[in-house]
N, C-alpha and C positions, 0 to 999 in steps of 0.2 A: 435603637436607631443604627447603631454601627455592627451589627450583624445584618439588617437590610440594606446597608450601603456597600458591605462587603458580599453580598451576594450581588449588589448589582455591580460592583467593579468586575468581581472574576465572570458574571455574564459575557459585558462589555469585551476584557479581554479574549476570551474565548469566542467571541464573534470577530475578533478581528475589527470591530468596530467603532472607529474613535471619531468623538464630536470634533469639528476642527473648527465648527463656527464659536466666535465668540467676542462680544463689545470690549475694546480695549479699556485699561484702568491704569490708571497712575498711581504708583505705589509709593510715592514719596511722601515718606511721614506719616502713611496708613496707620491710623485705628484701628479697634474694634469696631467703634461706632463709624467710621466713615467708609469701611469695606461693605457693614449690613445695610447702612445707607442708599448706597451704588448698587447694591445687589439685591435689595427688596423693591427699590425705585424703578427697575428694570432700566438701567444707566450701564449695569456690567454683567457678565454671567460669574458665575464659579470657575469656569474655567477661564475667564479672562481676570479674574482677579491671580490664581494661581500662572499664568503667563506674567501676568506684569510683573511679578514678582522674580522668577524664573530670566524674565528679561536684564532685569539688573545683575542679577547673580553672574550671567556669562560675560556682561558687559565688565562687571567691575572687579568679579573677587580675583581675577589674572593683580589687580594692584595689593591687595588688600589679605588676600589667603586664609579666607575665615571658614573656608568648608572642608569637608572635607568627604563627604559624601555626598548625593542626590537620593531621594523617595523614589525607585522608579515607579512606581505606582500612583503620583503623586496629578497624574492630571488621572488619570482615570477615576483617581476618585473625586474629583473635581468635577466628572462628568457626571459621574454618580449623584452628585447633589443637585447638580443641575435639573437631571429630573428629578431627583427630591422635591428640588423647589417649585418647580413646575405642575406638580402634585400637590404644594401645598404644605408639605411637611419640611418645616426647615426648625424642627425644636434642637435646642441646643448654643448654650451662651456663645459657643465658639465655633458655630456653622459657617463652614468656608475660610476659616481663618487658618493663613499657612502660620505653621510655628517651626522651628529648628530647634534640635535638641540636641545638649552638649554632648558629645560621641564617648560619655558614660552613663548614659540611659539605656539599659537594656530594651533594645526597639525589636521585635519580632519579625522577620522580612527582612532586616539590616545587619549589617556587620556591626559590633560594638567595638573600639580599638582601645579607647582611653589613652588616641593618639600613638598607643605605643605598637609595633610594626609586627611585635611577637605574638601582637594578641588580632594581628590583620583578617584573622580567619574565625574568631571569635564570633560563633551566630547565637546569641538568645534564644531558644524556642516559644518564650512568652514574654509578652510587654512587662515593663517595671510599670506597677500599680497606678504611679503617677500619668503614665504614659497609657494606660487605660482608661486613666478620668480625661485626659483632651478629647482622645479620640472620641470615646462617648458624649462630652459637651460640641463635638462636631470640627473640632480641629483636624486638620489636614499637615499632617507629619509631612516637612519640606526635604529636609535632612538633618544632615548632621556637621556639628561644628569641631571647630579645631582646639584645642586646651593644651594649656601645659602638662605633659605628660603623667599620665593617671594622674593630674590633678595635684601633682607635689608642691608647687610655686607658683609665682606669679607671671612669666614670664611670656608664655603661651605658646611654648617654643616643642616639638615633638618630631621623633621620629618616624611618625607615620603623616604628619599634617604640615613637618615644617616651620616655618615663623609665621605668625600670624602678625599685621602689620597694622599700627594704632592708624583709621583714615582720615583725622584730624593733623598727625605728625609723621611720615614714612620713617624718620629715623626713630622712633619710640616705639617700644611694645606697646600694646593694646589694653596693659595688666592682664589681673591674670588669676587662677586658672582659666575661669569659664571665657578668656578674651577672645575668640573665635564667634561665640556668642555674641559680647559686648560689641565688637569689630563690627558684625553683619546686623544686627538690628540699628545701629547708628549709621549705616549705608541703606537701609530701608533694603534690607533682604529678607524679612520678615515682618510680620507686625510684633511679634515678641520673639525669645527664646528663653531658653531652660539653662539653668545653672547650676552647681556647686557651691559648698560654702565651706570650709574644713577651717581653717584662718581669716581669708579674706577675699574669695573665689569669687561670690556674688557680689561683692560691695566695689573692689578694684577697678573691676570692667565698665562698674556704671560708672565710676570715678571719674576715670580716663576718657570715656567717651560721649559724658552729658546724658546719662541714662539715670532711668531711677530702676531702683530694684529694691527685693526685701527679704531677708534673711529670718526664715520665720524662728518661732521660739521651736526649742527641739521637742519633736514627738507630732506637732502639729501636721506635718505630711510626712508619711511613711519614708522610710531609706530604703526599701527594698527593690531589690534589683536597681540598683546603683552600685556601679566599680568603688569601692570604702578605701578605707582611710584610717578612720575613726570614729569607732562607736559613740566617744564624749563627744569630738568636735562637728562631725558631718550632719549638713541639713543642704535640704534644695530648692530652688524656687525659680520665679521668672525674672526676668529683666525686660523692659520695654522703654520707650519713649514717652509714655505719660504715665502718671499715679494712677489711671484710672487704670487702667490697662494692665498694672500689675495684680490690682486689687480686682481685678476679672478673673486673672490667671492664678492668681491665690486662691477664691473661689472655689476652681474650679480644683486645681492641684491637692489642696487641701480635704476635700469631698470624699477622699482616700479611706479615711475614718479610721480606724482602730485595724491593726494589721498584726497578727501573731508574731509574724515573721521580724516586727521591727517592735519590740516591746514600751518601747519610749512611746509609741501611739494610744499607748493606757494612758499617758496623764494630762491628757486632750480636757479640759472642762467640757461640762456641757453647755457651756453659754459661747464656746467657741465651734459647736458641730455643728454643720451643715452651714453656716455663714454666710454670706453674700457681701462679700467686705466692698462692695461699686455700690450699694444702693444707698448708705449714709455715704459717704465719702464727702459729699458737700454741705456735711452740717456740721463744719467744725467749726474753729475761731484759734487764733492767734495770739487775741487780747485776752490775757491774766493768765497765759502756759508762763509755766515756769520752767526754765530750761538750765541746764548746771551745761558750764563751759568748761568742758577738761584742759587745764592747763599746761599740764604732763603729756599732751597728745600732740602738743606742738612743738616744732623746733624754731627759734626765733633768731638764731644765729645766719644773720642776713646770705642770700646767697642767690644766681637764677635761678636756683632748683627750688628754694623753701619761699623766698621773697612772693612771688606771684601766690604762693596758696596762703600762706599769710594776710595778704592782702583781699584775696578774696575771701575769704572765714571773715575779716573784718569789717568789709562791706556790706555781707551779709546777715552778722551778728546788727549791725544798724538799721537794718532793713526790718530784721524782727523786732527792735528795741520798737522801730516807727510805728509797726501794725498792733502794737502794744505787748509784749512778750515781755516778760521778767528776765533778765540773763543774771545768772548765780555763778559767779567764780569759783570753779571746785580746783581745790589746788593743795589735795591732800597726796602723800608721794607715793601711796601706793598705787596711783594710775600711770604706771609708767610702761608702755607697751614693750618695749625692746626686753624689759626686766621678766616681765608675766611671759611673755614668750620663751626665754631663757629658763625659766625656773619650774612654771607648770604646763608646757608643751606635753601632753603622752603619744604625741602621734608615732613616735616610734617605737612606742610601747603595743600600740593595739595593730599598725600597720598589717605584718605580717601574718599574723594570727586571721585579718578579719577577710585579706585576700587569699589568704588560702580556702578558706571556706566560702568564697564567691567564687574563685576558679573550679572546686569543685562539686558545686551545686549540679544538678542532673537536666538541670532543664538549659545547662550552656550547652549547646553543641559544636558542631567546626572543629575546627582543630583550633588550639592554646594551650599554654602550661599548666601543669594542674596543680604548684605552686610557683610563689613569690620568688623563692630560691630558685626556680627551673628558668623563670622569666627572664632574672637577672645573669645566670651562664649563658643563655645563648647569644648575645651580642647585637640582640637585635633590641636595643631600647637606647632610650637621651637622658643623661642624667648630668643637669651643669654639676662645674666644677663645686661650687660652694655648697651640694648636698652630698658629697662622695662621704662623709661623713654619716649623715644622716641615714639614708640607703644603706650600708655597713652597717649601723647600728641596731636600724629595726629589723634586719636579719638576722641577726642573733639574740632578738630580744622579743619579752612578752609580757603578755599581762602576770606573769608569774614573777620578774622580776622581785624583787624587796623594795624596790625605791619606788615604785608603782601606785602602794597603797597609800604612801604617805604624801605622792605629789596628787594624788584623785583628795585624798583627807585637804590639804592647803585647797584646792579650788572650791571645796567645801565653804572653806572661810572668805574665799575670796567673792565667791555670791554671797556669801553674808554683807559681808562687808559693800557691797554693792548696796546691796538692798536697804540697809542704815544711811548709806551717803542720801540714796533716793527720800528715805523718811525722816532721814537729821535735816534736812534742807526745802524739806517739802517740795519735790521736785516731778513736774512734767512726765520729762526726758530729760536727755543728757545731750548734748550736741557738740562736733570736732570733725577735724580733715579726715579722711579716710586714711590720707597719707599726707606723710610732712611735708615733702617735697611732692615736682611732679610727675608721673610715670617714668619710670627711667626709659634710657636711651637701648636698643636693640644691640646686643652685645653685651652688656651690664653683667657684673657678676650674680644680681638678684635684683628683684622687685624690694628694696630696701626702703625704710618709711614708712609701711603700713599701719595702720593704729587697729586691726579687726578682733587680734587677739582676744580682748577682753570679752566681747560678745559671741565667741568663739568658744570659749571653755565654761560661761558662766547659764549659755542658754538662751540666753536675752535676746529678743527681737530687734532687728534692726533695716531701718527703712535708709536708703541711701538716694540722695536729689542731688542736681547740678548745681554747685554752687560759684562756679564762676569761669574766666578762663586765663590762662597766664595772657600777658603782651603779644603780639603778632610778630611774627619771625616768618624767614622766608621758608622756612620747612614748615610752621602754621601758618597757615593764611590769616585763619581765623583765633589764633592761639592753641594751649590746649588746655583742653577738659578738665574741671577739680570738682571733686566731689565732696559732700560733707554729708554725715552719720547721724542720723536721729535714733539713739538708743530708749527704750523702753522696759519696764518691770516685763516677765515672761505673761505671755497672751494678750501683750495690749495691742495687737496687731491694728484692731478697727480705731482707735486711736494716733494710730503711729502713720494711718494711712491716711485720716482725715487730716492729721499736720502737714503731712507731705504736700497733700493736694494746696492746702491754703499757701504753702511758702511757693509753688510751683505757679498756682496762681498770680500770687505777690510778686512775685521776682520775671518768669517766664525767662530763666535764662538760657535752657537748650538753644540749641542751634546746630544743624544738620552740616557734618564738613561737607568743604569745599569741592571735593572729590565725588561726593554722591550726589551734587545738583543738578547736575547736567541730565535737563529729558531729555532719555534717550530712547531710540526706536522701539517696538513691540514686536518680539520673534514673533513667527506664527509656529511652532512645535508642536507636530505630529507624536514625538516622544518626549520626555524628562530629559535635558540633556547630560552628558558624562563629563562631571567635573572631577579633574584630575590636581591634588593638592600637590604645591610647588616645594618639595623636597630638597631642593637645589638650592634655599635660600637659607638652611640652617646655616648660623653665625658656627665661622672653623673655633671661636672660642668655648662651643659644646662639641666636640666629641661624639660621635655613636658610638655605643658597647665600652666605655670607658667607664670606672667606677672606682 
């Protein structure tokens, strides 16, 4: 399918010829199912679904700064489907669905930046594999989002994209890395997007912005061509607005199958290939899950910051207690995340090592540094103050180090040891705030609170839902966003999806900010237009070229 829609776009372009008619659609809150709806119903075209989409973005990311690129291509191929559909031929789970992808997805046609300003020239000559399986399930590549630079923190703050601005709270990050992502699908600039996950990339964003997402178990979807990190800690996945919708994107992401190139895709079962994680989704239940409540995941030491997510973790643990749910106090001390991060973190062990061999892999073109070391002399990257440390250290560090084998040997134990709490207690899942407090405030010295670590070293699948919001404040209208973490044994993804959906059902607590309500007009675009990220709003408390 996406080799005949790429001949009919570069037709189209080379005639000079663009559809300009098109049924208007309102993209507030879009689906999957409610875009195929409008667009098999003959209610909208493809290219008016990809306008109304396109329409928010000029209207709103000026507040918001979640992009940081445009697809120019992105209605032509929309017209392209159009006679697709017209033809009859519309196979593919994710026909006409615009997606945005975090700006370290090697996209082919786009600059990859990883937000950082040195790597602005940076062109892929091939999609990252993940970014093969959309397109071929019929997804329509919108752009690209804003991240904390190469994906180091939470913060979402970059020298090539700027601050990206939480649209629940102007003075609060968005979390983070992937919050460019989070930021624009909770504005309905998207019906999904694509994310990171290295510590707490994919679970943050949905945190902070009433998003659900799922941080699959590692090996499950390939890491190739994706800007790394970390070979133990890096996995990717989607984020969107409902559980169905991730478990579409899962799906389809996942469909990747076993890839040389990323060797953790060897231990894929085979009761998890080929999957269709949307088709059960609504045959779970609630009554008789057993769920371990990490007690070590929270901070109870009253305050604005921690009080409201407290509160909502508790209102919600009652909610599951109502629909009949077991909750099991786990309150053994080695779940303490500040400690696990402190002690078995290798990110700056494998850091430098695993970007040098992405910068000079042969299918990057453009101009960018052909290592880590080259990137960090020229002065053109963002690195807050409280990783000058970090940065430093995986520069002179590797997986050769002496202290390397023995903290990879401890997280050894530390999945053991997971895996007993699950079997000593007979347990579900595991469920906790993603963070203790709630998203911090834009200038902050980090994204400080997050609980991801654990699911981050040990491999563990983890589904992340809304689970409530602080009090309303005149910078929230509507409060802000807290998330809670459903952990799982590795591969229990269609499990982890079917609980999501029933607590999502149960509760319905999303809610769309206040900033992205407002319908607003439908451009009519002749072209993609050119969005230009807000550079100018980096907080003076990060520095360019400082380290």
């Amino acid at each position: 399918m996406v080799f005949h829609l790429l001949v009919a776009v570069l037709a189209l372009l080379a005639s000079g010829h663009v559809f300009c008619q098109s049924l208007s659609f309102d993209a507030h809150e879009a689906t999957i199912d409610s875009v195929h709806h409008d667009l098999y119903s003959g209610l909208t075209t493809c290219r008016g679904v990809i306008t109304g989409f396109l329409s928010r973005i000029q209207s709103l990311n000026g507040a918001i700064n979640a992009i940081i690129t445009l697809n120019p291509y992105a209605l032509a191929m929309a017209d392209a489907m159009d006679q697709a559909l017209g033809a009859g031929n519309t196979t593919g789970l994710l026909f006409c669905i615009p997606v945005l992808l975090k700006d370290n997805y090697d996209t082919a046609g786009m600059n990859t930046t990883g937000g950082n300003l040195d790597l602005a020239g940076s062109q892929p000559s091939v999609d990252a594999p993940a970014v093969v399986a959309l397109r071929q399930a019929g997804a329509i590549i919108l752009g690209k989002t804003n991240l904390h630079e190469l994906a180091l923190e939470g913060l979402s703050v970059s020298s090539a994209g700027g601050q990206t601005v939480n649209p629940y709270d102007s003075t609060r990050t968005p979390g983070g890395s992937s919050g460019g992502s989070g930021a624009a699908v909770a504005a309905s600039f998207a019906v999904f997007a694509t994310g990171t996950d290295t510590v707490n990339s994919l679970r943050s964003p949905a945190s902070a912005n009433s998003l659900f997402s799922i941080r699959p178990t590692r090996g499950l979807i390939t890491r190739n061509g994706i800007i790394p990190i970390s070979y133990t800690q890096d996995t990717i996945g989607p984020i969107a607005r409902t559980t169905k919708d991730v478990a579409i994107a899962l799906s389809v992401m996942a469909s990747t199958g076993y890839d040389p190139n990323d060797n953790a895709t060897a231990l894929v079962p085979a009761s998890s290939l080929g999957k269709d994680y949307s088709a059960s989704i609504t045959g779970g239940s609630l009554k008789g899950l057993r769920l371990g409540l990490l007690s070590g995941f929270f901070n109870r030491t009253a305050s604005n910051e921690t009080t409201p997510v407290n509160a909502a973790m508790d209102a919600i643990v009652r909610k599951l207690q109502s629909a009949g749910a077991v909750i099991i106090p786990i309150n053994e001390t080695i779940y303490n995340a500040t400690a696990i991060s402190n002690t078995l973190d290798v990110q700056r062990f494998e850091y430098r090592e695993s970007m040098d061999a992405y910068l000079q892999r042969p299918t990057l073109k453009g101009t960018h540094p052909q290592t880590l070391q080259e990137l960090y002399d020229s002065k053109n990257y963002l690195v807050i103050p409280s990783q000058y440390e970090y940065v430093n250290t995986a520069l002179t560090s590797s997986t050769s180090n002496t202290t390397y084998a023995p903290i990879k040997s401890a997280i050894q134990n530390l999945t053991l040891a997971l895996q007993t709490t699950f079997t000593a207690n007979n347990l579900s899942f595991l469920i906790y705030p993603e963070q203790k407090n709630l998203v911090v405030k834009i200038g902050s010295p980090s994204q400080s609170g997050r609980n991801g670590i654990l699911a981050a070293l040990t491999g563990s699948p983890v589904v992340t839902v809304p689970a409530g919001f602080s009090p309303k404040t005149n910078q929230a209208p509507i409060g802000v966003p807290i998330g809670m973490e459903i952990l799982g044994r590795p591969w229990s993804e269609e499990g982890l999806l079917k609980t999501a959906y029933q607590i999502e059902m149960l509760t319905h607590i999303r809610k769309m900010p206040v900033v992205a309500q407002a319908y607003l007009e439908i451009m009519g675009f002749e072209n993609v237009p050119n969005v230009m990220p807000n550079v100018g709003n980096i907080p003076s408390e990060y520095p360019i070229g400082v380290r």
